[in-house]
Biopython code that builds the backbone (N, CA, C, O; Angstrom):
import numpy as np
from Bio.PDB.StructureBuilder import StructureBuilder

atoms = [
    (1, "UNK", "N", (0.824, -1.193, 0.000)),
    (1, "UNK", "CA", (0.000, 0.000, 0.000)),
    (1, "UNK", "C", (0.865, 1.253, 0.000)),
    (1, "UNK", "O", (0.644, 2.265, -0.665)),
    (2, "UNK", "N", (1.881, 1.049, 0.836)),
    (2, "UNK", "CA", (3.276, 2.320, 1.041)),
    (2, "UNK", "C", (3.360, 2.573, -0.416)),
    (2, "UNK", "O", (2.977, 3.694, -0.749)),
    (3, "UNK", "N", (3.742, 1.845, -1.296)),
    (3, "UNK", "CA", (4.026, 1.707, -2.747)),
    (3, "UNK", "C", (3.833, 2.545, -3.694)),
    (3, "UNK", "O", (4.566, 3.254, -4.383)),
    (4, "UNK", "N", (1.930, 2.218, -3.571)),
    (4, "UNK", "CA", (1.278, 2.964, -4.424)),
    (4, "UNK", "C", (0.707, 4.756, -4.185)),
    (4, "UNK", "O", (0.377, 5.630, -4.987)),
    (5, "UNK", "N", (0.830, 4.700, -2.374)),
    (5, "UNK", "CA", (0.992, 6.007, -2.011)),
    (5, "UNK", "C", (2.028, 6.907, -2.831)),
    (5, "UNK", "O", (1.890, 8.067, -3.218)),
    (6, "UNK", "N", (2.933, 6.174, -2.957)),
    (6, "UNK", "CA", (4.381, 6.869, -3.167)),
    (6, "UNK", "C", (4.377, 7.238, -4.825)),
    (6, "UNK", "O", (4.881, 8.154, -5.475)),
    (7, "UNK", "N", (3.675, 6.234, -5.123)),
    (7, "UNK", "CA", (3.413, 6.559, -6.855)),
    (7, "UNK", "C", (2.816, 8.209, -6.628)),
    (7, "UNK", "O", (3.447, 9.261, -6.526)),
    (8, "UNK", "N", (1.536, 7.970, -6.603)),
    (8, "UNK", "CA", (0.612, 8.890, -6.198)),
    (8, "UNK", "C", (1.204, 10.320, -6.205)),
    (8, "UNK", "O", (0.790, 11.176, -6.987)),
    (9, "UNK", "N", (2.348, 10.585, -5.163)),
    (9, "UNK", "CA", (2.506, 11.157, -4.455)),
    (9, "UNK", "C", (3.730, 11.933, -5.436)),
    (9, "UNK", "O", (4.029, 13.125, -5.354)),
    (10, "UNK", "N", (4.353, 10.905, -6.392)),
    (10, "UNK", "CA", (5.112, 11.374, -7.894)),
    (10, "UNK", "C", (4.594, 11.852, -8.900)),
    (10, "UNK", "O", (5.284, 12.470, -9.711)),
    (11, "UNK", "N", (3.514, 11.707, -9.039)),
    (11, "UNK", "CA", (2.617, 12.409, -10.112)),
    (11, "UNK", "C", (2.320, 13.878, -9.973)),
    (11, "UNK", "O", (2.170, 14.640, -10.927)),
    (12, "UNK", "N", (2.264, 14.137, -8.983)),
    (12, "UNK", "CA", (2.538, 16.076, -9.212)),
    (12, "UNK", "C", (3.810, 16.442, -9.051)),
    (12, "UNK", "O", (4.212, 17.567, -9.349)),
    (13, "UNK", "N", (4.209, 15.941, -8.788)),
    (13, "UNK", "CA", (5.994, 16.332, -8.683)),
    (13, "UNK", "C", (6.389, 16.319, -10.471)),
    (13, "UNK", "O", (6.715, 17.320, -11.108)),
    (14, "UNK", "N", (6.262, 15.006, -10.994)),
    (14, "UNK", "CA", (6.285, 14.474, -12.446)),
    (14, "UNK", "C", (5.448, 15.721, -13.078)),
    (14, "UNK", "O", (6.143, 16.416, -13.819)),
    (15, "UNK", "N", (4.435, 16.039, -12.972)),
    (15, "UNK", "CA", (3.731, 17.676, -13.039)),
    (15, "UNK", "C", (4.710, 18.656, -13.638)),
    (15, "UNK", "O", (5.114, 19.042, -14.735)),
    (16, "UNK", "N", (4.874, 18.849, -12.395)),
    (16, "UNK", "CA", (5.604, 20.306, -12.008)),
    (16, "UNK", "C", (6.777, 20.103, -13.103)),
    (16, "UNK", "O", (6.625, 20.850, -14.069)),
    (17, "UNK", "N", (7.944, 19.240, -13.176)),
    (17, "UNK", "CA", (8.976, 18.730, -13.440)),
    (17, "UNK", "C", (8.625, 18.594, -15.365)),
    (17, "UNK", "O", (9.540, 18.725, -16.178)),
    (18, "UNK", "N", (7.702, 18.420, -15.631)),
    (18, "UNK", "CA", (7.534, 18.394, -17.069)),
    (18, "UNK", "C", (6.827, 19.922, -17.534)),
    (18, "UNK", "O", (6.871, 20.449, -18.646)),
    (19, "UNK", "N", (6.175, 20.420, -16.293)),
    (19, "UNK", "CA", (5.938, 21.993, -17.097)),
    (19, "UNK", "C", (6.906, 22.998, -16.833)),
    (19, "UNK", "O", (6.553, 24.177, -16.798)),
    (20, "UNK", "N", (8.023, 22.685, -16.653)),
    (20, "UNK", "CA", (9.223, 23.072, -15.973)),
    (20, "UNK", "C", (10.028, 22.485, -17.321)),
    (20, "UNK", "O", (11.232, 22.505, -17.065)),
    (21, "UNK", "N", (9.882, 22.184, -18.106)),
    (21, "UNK", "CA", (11.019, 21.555, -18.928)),
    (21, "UNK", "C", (10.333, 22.172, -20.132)),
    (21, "UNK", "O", (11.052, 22.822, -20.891)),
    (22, "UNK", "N", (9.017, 22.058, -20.420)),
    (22, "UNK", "CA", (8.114, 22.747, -21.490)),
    (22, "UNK", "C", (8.552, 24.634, -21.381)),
    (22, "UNK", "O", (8.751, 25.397, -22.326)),
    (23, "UNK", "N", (8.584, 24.904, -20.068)),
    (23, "UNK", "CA", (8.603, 26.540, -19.945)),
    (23, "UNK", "C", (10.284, 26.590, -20.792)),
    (23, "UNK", "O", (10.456, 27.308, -21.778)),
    (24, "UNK", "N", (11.282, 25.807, -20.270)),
    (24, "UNK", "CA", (12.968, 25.877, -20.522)),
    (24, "UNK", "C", (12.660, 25.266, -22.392)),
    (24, "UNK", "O", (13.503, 25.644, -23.205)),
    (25, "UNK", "N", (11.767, 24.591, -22.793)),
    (25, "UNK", "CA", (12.060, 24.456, -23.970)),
    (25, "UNK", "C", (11.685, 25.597, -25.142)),
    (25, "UNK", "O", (12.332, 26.065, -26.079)),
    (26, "UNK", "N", (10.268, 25.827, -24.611)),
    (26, "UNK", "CA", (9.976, 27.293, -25.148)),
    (26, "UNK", "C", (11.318, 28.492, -24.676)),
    (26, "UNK", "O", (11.270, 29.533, -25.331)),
    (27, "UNK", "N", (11.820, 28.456, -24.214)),
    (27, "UNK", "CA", (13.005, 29.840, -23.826)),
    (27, "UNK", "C", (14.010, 29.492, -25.054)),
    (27, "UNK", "O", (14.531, 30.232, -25.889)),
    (28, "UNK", "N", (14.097, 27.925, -24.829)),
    (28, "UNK", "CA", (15.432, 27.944, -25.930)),
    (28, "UNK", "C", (14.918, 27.946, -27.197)),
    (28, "UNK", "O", (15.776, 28.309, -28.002)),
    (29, "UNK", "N", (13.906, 27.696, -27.680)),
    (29, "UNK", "CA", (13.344, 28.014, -29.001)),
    (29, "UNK", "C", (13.105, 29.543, -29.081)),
    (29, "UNK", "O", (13.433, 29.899, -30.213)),
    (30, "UNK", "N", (12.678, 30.565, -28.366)),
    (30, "UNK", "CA", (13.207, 31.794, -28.630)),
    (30, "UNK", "C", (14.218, 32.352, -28.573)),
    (30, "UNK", "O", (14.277, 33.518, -28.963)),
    (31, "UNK", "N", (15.325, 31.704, -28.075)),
    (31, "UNK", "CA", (16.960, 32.290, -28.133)),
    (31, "UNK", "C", (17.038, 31.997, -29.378)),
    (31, "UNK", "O", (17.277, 32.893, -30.187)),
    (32, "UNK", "N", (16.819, 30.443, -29.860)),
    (32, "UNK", "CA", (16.815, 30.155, -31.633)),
    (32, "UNK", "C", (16.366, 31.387, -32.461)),
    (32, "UNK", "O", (17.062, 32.106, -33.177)),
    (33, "UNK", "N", (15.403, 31.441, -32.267)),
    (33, "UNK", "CA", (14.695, 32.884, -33.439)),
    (33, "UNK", "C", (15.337, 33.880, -33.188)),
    (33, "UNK", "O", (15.367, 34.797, -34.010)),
    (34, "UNK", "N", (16.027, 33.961, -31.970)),
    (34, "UNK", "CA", (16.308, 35.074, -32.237)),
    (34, "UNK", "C", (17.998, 35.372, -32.873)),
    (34, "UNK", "O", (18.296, 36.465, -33.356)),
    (35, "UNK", "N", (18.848, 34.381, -32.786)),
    (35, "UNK", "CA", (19.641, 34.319, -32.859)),
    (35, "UNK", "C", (19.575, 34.570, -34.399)),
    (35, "UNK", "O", (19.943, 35.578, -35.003)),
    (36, "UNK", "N", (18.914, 33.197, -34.995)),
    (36, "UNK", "CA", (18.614, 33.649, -36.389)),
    (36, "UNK", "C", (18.250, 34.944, -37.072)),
    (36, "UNK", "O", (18.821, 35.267, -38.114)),
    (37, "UNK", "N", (17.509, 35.541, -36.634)),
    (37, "UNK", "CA", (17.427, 36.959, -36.677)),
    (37, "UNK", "C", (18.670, 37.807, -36.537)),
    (37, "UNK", "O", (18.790, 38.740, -37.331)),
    (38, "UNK", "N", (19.632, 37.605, -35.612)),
    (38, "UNK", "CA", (20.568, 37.918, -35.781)),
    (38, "UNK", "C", (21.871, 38.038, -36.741)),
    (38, "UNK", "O", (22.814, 38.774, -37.031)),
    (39, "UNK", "N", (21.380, 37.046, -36.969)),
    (39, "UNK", "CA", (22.596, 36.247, -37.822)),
    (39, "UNK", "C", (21.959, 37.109, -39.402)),
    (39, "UNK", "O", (22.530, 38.050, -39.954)),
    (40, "UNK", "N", (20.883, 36.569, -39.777)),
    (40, "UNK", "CA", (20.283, 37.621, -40.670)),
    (40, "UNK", "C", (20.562, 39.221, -41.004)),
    (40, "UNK", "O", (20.667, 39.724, -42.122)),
    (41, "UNK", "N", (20.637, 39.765, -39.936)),
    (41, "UNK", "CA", (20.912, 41.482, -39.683)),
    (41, "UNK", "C", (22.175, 41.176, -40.019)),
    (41, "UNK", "O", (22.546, 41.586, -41.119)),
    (42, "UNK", "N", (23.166, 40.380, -39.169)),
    (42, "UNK", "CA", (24.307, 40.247, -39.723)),
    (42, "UNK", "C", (25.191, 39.771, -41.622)),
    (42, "UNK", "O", (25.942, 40.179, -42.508)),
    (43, "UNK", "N", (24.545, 38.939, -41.288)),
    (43, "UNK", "CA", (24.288, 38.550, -43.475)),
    (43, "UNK", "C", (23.729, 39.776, -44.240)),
    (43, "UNK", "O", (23.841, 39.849, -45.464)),
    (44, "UNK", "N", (23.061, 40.839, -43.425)),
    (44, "UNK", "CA", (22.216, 41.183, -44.516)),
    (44, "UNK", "C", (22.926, 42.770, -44.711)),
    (44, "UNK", "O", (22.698, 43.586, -45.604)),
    (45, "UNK", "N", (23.900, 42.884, -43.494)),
    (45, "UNK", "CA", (24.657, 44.057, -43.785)),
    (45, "UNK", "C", (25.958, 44.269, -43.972)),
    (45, "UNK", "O", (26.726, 44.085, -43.027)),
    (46, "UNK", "N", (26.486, 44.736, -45.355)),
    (46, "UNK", "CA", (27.834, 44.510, -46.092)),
    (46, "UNK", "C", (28.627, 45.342, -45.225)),
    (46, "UNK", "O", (29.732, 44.803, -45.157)),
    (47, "UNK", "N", (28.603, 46.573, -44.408)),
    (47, "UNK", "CA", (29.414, 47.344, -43.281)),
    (47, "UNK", "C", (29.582, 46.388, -42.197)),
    (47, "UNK", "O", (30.738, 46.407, -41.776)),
    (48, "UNK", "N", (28.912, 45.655, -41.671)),
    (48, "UNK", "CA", (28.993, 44.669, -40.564)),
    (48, "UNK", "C", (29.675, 43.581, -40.941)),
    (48, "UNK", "O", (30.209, 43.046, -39.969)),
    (49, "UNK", "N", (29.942, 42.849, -42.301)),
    (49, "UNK", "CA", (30.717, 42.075, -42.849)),
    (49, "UNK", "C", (32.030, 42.444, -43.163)),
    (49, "UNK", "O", (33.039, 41.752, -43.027)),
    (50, "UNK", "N", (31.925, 43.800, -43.673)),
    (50, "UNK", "CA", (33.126, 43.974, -44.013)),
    (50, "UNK", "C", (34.402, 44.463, -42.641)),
    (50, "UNK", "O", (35.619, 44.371, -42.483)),
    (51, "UNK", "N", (33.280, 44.968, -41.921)),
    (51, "UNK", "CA", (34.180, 45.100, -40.166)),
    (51, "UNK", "C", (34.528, 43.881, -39.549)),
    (51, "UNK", "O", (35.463, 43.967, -38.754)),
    (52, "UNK", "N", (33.983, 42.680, -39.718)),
    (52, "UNK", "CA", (34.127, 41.656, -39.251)),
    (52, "UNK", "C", (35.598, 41.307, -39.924)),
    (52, "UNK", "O", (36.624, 41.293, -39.243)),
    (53, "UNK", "N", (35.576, 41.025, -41.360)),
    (53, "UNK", "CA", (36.524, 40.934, -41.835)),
    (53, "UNK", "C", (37.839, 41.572, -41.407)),
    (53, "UNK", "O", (38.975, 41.166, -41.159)),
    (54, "UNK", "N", (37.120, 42.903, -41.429)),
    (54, "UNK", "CA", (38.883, 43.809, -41.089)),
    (54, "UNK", "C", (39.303, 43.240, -39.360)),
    (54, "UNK", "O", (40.489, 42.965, -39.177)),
    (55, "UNK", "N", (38.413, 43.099, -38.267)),
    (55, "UNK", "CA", (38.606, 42.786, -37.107)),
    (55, "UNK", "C", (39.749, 41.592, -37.357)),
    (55, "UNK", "O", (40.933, 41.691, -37.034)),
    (56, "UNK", "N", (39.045, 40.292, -38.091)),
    (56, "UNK", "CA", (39.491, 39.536, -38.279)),
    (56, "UNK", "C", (40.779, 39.231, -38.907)),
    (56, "UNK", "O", (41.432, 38.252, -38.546)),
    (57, "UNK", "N", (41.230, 40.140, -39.962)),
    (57, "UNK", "CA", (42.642, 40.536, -39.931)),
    (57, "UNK", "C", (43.168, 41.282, -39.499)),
    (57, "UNK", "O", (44.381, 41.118, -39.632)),
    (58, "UNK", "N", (42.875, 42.199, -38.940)),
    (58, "UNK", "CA", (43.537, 42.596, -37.727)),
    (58, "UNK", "C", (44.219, 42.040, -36.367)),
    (58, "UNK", "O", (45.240, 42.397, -35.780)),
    (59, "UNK", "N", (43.323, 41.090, -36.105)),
    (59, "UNK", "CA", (43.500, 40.208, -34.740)),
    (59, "UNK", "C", (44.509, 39.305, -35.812)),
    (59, "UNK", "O", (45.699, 39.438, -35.526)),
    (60, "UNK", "N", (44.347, 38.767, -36.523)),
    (60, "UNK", "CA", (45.043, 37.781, -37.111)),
    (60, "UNK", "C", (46.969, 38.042, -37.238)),
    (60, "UNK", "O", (47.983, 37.371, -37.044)),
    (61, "UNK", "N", (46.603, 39.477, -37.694)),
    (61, "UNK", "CA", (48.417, 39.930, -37.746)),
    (61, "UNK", "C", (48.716, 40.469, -36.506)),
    (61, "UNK", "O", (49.944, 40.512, -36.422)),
    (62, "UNK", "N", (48.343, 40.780, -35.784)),
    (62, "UNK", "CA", (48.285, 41.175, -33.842)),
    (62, "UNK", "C", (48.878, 39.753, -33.568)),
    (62, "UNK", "O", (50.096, 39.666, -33.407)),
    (63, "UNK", "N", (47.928, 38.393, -33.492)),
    (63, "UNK", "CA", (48.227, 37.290, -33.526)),
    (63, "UNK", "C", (50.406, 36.750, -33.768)),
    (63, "UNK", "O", (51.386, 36.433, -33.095)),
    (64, "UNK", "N", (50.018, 36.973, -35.068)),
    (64, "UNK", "CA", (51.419, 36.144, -35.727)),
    (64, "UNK", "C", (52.337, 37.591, -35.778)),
    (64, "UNK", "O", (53.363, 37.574, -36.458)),
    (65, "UNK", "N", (52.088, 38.409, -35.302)),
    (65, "UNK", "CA", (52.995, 39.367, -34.539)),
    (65, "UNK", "C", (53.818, 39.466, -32.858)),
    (65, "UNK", "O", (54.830, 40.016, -32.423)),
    (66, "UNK", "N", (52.533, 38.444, -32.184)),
    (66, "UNK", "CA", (52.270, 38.268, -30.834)),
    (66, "UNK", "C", (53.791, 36.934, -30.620)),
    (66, "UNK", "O", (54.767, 36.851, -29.874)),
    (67, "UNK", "N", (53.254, 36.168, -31.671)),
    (67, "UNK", "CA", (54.051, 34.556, -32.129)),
    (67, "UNK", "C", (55.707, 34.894, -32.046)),
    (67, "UNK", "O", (56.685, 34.403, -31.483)),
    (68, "UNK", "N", (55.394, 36.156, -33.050)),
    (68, "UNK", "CA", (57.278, 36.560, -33.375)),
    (68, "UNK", "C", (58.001, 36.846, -32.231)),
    (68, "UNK", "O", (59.061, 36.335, -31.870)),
    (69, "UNK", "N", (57.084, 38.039, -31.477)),
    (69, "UNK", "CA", (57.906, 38.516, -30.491)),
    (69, "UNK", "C", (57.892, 37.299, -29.538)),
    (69, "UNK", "O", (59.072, 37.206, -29.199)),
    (70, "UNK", "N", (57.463, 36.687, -29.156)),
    (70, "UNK", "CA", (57.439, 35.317, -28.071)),
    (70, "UNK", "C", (58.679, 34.210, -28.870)),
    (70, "UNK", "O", (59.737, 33.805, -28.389)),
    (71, "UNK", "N", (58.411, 34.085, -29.482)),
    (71, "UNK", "CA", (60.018, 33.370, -30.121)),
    (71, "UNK", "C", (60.975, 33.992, -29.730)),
    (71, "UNK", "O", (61.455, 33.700, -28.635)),
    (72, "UNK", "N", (61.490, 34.955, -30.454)),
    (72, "UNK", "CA", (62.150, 36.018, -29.969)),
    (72, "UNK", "C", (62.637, 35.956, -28.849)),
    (72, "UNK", "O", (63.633, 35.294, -28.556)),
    (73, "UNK", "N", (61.920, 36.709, -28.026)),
    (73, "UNK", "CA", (62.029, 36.352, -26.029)),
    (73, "UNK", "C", (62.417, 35.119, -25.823)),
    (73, "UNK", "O", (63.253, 34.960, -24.933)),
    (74, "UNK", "N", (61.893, 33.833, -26.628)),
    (74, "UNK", "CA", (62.323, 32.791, -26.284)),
    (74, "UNK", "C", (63.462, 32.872, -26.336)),
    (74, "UNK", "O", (64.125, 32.995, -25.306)),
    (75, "UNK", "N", (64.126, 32.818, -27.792)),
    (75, "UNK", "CA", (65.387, 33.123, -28.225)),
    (75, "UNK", "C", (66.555, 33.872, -27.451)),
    (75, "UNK", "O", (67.719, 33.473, -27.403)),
    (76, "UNK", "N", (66.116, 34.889, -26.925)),
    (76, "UNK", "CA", (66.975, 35.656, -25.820)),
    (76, "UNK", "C", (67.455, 35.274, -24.342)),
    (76, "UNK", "O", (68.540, 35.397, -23.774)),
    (77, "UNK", "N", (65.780, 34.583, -23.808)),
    (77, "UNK", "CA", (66.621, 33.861, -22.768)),
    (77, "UNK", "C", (67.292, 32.682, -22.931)),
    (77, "UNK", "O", (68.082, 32.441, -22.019)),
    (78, "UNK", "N", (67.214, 31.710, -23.980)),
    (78, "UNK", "CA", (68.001, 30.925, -23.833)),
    (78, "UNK", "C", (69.536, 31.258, -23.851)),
    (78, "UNK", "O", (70.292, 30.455, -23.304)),
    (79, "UNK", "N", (70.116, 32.536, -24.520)),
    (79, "UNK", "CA", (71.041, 33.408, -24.912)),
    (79, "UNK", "C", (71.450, 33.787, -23.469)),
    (79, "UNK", "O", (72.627, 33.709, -23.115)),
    (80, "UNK", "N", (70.409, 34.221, -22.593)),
    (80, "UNK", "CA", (70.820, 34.538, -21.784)),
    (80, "UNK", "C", (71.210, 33.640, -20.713)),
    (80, "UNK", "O", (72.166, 33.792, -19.953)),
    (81, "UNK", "N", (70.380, 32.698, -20.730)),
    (81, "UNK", "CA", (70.760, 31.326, -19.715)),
    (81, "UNK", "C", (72.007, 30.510, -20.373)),
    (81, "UNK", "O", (72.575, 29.542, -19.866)),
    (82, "UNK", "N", (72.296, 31.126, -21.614)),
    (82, "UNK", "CA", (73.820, 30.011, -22.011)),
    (82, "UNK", "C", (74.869, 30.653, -21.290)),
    (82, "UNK", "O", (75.746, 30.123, -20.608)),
    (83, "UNK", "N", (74.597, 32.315, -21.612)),
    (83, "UNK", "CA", (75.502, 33.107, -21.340)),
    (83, "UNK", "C", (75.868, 33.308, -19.508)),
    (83, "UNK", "O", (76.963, 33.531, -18.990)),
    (84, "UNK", "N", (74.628, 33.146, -18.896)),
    (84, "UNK", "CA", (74.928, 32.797, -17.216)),
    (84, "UNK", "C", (75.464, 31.101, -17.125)),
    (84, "UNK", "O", (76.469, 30.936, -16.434)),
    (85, "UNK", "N", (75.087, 30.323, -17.528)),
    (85, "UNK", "CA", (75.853, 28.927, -17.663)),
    (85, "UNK", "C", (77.271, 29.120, -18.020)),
    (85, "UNK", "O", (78.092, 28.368, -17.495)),
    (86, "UNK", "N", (77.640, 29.969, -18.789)),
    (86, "UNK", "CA", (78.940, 29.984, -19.366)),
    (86, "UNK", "C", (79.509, 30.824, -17.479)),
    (86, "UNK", "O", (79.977, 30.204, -16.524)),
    (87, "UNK", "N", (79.296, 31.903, -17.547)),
    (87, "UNK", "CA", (80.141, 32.492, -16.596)),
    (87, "UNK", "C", (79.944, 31.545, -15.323)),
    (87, "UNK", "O", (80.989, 31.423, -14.683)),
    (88, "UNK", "N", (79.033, 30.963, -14.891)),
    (88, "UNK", "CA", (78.622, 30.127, -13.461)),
    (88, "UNK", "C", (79.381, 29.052, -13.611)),
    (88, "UNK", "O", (79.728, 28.340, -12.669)),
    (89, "UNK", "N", (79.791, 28.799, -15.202)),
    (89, "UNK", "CA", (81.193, 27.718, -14.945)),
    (89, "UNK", "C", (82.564, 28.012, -14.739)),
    (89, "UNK", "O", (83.439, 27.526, -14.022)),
    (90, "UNK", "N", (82.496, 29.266, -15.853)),
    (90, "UNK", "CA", (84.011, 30.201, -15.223)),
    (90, "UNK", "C", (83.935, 30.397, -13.815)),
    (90, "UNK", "O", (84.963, 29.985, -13.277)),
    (91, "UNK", "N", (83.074, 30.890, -12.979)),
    (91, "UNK", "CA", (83.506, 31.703, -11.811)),
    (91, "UNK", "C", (83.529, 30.097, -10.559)),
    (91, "UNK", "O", (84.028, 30.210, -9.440)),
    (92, "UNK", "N", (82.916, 28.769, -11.046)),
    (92, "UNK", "CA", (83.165, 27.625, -10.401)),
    (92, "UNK", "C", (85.063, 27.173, -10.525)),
    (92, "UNK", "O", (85.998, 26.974, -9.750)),
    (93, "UNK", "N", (84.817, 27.191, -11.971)),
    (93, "UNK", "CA", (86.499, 26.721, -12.558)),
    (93, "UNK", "C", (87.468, 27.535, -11.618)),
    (93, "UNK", "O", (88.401, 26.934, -11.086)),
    (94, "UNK", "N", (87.277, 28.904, -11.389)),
    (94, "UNK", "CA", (88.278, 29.574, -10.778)),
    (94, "UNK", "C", (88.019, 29.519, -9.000)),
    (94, "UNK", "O", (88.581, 30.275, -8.208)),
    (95, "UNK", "N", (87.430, 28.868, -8.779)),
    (95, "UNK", "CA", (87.230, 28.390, -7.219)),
    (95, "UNK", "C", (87.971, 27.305, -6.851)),
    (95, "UNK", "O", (88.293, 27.101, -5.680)),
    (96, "UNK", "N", (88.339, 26.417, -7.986)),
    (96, "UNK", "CA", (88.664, 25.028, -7.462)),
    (96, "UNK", "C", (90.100, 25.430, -6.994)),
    (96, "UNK", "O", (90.833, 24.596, -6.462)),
]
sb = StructureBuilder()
sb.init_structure("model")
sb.init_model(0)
sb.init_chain("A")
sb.init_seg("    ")
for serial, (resi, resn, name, xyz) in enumerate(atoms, 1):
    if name == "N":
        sb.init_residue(resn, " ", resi, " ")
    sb.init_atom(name, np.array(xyz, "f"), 0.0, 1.0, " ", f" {name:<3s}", serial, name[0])
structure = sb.get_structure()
């Protein structure tokens, strides 16, 4: 008898829990439309495309500008860590 109480007793919960998933499915079907809509305004205007573009090469040579100088730096400290290796062996050599 406990059992079927307990059923019972899931069925408005099961309720709640499915008009609760209906309200979240309707939300994400209007983020859809609207997004699309977006995306539209965006397709549909050649100044907004063509800024995208320039952003996009812009960031792009910022990018492989970013790359060079980080090599670079790489390049230097290792220069610089040969060049402290070199003297940290001279100034050992002249201890012994």
């Amino acid at each position: 008898m406990a059992n079927s109480d307990e059923k019972t007793s899931d069925i408005p919960k099961m309720e709640v829990s499915i008009a609760k998933l209906g309200e979240i499915l309707l939300g994400l079907k209007q983020n859809l439309c609207n997004l699309h809509q977006k995306i539209e305004v965006i397709d549909s205007t050649p100044e907004l495309q063509s800024s995208i573009k320039n952003y996009k090469k812009d960031i792009e040579t910022r990018a492989n500008e970013l790359e060079a100088e980080v090599k670079w730096l790489r390049e230097e400290l290792k220069s610089i860590r040969d060049l402290l290796g070199l003297k940290l062996q001279n100034s050992n050599s002249g201890k012994s």
